[in-house]
N, CA and C atoms as a LAMMPS dump frame, in Angstrom:
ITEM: TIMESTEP
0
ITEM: NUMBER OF ATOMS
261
ITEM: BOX BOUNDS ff ff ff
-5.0000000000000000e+02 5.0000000000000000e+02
-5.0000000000000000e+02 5.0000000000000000e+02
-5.0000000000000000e+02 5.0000000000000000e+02
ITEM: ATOMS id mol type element x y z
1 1 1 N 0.835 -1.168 0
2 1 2 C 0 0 0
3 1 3 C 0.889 1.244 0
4 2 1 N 1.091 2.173 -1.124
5 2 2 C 1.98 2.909 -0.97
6 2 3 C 1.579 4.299 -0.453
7 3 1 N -0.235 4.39 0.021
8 3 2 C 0.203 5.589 1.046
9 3 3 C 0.248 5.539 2.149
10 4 1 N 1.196 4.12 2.619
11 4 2 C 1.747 3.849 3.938
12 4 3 C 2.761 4.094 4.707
13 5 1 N 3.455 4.75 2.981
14 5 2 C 4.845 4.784 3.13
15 5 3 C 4.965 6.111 2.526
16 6 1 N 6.504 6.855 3.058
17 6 2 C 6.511 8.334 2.915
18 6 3 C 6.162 8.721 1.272
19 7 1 N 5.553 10.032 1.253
20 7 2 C 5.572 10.321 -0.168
21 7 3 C 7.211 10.4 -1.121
22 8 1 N 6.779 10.348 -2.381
23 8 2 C 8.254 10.489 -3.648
24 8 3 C 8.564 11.194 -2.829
25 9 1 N 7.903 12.554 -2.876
26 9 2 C 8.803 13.923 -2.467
27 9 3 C 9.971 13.687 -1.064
28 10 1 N 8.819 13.372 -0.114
29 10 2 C 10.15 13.082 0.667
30 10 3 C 10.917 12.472 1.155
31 11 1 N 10.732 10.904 -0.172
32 11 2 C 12.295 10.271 0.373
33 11 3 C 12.932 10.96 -0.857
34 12 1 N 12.457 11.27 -1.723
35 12 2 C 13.522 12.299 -2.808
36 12 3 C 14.4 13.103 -1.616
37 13 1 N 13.444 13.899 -1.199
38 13 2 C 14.576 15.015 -0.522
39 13 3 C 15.492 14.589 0.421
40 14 1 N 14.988 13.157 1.155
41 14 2 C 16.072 12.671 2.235
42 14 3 C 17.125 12.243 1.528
43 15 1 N 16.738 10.916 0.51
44 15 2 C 17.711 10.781 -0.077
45 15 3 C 18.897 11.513 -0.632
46 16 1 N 18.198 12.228 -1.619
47 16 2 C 19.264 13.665 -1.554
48 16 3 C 19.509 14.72 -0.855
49 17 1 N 19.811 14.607 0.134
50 17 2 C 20.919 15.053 1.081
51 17 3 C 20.164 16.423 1.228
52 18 1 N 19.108 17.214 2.033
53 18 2 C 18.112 18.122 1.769
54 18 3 C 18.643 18.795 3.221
55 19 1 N 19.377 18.015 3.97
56 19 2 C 20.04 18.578 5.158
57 19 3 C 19.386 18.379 6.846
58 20 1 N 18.388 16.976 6.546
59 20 2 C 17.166 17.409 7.419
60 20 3 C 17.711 15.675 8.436
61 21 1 N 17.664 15.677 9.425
62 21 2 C 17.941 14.129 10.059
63 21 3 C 16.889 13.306 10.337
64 22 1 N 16.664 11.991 10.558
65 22 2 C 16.263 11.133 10.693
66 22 3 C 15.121 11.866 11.349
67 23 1 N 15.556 12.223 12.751
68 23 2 C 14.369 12.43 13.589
69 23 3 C 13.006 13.369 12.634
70 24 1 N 13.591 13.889 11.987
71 24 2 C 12.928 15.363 11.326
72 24 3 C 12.313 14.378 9.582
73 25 1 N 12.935 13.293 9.454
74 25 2 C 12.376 12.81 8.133
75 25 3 C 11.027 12.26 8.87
76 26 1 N 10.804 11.124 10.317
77 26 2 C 10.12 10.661 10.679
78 26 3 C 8.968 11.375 10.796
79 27 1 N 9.05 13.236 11.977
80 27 2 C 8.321 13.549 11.766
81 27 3 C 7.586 14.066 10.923
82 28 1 N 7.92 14.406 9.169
83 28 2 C 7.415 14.967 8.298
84 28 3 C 6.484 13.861 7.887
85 29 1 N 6.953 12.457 7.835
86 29 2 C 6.239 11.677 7.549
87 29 3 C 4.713 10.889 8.659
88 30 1 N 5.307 11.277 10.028
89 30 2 C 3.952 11.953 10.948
90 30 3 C 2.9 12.414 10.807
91 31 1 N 3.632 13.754 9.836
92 31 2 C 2.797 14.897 9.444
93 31 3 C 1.713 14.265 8.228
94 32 1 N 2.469 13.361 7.278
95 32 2 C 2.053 12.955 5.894
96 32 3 C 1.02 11.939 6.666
97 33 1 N 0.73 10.96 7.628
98 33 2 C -0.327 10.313 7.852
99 33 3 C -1.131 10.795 8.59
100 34 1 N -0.902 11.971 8.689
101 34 2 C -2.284 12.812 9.491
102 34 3 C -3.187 13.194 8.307
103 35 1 N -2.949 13.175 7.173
104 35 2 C -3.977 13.599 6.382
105 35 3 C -5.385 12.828 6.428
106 36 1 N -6.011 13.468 6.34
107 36 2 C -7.44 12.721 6.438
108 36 3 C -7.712 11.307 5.338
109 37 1 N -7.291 11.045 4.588
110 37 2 C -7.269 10.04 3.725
111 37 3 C -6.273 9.01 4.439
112 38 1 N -4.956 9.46 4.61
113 38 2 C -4.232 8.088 5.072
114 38 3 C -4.861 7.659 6.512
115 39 1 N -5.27 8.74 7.353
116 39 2 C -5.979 8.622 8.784
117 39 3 C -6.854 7.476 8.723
118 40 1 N -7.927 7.691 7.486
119 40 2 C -8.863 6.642 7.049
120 40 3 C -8.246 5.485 6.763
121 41 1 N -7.468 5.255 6.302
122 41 2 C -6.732 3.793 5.685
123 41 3 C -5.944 3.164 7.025
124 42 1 N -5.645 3.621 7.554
125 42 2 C -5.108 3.33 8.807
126 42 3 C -5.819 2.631 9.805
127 43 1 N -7.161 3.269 10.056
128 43 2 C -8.315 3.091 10.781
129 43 3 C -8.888 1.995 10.251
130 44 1 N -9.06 1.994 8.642
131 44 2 C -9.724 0.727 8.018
132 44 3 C -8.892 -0.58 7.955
133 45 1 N -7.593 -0.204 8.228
134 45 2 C -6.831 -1.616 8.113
135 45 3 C -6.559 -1.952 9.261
136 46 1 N -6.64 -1.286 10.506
137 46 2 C -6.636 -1.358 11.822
138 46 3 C -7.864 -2.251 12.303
139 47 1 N -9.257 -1.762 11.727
140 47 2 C -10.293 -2.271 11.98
141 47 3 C -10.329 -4.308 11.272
142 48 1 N -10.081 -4.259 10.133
143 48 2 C -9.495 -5.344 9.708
144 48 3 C -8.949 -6.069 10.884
145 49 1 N -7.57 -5.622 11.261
146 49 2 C -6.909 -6.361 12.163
147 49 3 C -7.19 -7.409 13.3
148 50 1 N -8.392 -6.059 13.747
149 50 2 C -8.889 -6.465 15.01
150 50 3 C -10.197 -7.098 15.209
151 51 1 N -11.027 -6.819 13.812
152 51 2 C -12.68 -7.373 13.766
153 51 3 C -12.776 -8.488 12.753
154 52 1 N -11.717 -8.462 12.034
155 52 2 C -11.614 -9.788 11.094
156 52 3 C -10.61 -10.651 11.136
157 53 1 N -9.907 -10.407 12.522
158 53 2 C -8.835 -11.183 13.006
159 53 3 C -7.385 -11.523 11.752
160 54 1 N -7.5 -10.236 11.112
161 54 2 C -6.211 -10.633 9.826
162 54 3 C -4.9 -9.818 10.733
163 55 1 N -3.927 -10.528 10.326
164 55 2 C -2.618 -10.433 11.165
165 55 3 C -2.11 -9.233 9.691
166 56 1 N -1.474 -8.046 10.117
167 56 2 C -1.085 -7.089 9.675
168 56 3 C 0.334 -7.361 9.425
169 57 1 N 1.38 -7.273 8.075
170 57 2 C 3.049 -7.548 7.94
171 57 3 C 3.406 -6.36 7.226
172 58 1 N 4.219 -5.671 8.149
173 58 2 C 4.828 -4.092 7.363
174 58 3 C 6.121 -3.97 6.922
175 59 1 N 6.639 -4.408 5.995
176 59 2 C 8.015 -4.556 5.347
177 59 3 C 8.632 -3.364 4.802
178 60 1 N 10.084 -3.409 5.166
179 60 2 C 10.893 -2.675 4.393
180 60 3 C 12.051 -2.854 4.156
181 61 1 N 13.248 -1.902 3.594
182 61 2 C 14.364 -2.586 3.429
183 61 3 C 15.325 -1.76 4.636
184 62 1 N 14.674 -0.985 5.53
185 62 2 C 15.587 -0.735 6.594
186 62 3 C 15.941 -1.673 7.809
187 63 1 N 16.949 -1.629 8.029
188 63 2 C 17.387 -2.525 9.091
189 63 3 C 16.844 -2.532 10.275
190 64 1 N 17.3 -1.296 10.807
191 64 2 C 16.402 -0.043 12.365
192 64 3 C 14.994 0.353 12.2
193 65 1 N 14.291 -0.614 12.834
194 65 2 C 12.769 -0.336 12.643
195 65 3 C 12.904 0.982 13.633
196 66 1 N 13.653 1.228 14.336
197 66 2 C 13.338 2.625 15.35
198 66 3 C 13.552 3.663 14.197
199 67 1 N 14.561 3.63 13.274
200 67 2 C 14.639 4.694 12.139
201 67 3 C 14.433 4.629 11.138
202 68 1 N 12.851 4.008 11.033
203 68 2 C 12.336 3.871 9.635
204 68 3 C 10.779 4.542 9.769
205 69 1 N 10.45 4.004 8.523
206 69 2 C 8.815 4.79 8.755
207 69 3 C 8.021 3.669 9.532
208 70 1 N 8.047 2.91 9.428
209 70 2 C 7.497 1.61 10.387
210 70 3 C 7.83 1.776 11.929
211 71 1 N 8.341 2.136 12.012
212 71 2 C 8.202 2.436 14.13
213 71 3 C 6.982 3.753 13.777
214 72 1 N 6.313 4.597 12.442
215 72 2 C 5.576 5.506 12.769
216 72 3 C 4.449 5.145 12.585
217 73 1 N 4.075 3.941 12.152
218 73 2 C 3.285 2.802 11.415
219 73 3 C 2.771 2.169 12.747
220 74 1 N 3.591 1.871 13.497
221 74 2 C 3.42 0.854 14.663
222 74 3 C 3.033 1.833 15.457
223 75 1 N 3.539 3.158 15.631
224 75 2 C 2.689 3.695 17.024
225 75 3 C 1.068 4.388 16.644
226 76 1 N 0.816 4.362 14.649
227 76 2 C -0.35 4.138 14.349
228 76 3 C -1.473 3.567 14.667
229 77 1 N -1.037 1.995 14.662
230 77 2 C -1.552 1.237 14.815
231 77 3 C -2.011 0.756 16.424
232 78 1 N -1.067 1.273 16.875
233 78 2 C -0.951 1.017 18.637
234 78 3 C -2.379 1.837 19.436
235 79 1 N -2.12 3.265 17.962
236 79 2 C -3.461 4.119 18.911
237 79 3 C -4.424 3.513 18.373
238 80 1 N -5.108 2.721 17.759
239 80 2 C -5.754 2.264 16.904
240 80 3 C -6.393 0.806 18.125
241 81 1 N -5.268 0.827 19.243
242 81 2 C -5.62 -0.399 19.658
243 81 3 C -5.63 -1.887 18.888
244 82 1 N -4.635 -1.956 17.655
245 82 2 C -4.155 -3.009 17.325
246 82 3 C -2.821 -3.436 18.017
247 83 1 N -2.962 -5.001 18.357
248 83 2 C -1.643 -5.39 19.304
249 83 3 C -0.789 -5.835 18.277
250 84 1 N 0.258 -5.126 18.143
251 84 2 C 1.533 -4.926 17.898
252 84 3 C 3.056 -5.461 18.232
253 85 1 N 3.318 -6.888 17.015
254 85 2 C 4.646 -7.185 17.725
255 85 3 C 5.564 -6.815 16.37
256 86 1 N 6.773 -6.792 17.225
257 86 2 C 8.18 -7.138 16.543
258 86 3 C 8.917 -8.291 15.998
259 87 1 N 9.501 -8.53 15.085
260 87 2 C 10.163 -9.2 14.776
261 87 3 C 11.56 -9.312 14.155
């Protein structure tokens, strides 16, 4: 689902070197699932989780789930009251 994951624009700009750190990419991408559309998709796949008993798998190619977009995914989901593990 790719509006799960940060927009082009801003792994363009992380990637290229835009001057901004980790902490500050995470929260822009914070910012990007507050929109009322991803809010909804969140909520609807959350609801999934928990009322149709489907087990949720969020992949990427970062190593550090603490410094990826997936630790922003997981504390999504956490308010959402979906139980949440690691692996």
């Amino acid at each position: 689902m790719p509006e799960m994951a940060p927009s082009k624009e801003l792994r363009r700009e992380f990637a290229h070197g835009a001057g901004f750190p980790m902490p500050e990419y995470l929260r822009r991408f914070k910012a990007e699932m507050g929109a009322l559309e991803r809010k909804h998709l969140v909520r609807f796949v959350a609801d999934l989780s928990r009322h149709v008993n489907v087990d949720i798998a969020v992949g990427c190619y970062c190593r550090d789930e603490d410094v990826c977009h997936r630790s922003v995914l997981r504390e999504l989901f956490m308010k959402e009251g979906v139980e949440v593990g690691r692996r």
